[in-house]
C-alpha positions as CSV (number, residue, x, y, z in Angstrom):
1,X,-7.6,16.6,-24.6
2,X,-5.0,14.3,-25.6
3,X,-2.5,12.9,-23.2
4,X,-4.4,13.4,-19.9
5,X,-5.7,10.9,-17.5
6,X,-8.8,11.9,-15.8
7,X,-8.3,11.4,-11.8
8,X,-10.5,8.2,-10.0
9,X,-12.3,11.2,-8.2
10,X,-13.9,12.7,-10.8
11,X,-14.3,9.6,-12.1
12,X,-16.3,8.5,-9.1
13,X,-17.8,12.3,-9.4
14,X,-19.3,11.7,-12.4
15,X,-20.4,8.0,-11.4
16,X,-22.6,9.9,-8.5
17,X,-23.4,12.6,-10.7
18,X,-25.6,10.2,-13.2
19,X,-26.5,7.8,-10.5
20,X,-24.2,5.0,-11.6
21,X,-24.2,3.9,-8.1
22,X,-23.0,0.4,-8.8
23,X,-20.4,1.5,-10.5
24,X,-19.3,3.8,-8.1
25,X,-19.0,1.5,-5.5
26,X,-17.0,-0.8,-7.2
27,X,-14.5,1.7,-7.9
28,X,-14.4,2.6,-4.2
29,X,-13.7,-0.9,-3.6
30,X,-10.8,-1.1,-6.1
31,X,-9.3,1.9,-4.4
32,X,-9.3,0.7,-0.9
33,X,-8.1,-3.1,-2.2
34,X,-5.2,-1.5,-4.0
35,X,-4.6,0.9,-0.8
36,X,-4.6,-2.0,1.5
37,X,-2.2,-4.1,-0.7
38,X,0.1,-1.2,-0.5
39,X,-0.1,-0.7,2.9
40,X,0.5,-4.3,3.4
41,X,3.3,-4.5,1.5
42,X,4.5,-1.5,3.3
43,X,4.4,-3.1,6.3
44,X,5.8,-6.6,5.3
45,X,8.9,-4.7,4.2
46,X,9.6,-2.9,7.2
47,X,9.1,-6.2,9.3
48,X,11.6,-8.0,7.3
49,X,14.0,-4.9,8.0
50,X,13.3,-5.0,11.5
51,X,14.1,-8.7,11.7
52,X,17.3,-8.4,9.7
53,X,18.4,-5.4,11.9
54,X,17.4,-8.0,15.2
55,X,19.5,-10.7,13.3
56,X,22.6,-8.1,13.0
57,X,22.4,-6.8,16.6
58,X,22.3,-10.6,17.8
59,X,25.1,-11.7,15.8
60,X,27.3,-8.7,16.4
61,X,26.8,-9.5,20.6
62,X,27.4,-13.3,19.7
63,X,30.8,-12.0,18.4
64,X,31.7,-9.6,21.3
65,X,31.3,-12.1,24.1
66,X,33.4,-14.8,21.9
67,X,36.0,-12.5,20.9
């Protein structure tokens, strides 16, 4: 089977399936730290876009009521 990636699930199947439990967890764990970042970073990003539209909207009133 050359060319194809096996899936973490079956993966993490076969882990429980020959009682690599150890192992198992720890790839559990590196899926939910690598979802978290993601999510994180996610987040982060659409705070700094919220900011910057805040910024805009202030600016663009600060401009009305001078003008």
């Amino acid at each position: 089977m050359a060319g194809s990636e096996s899936s973490p699930a079956s993966l993490l199947q076969l882990y429980v399936d020959y009682g690599r439990y150890a192992e198992a967890t720890n790839l559990l764990l590196e899926y939910f730290d690598s979802v978290a970042s993601v999510v994180s970073s996610r987040i982060f990003h659409l705070m700094s876009l919220l900011a910057y539209e805040s910024c805009l909207q202030n600016l663009f009133r600060t401009c009305i009521t001078s003008c």
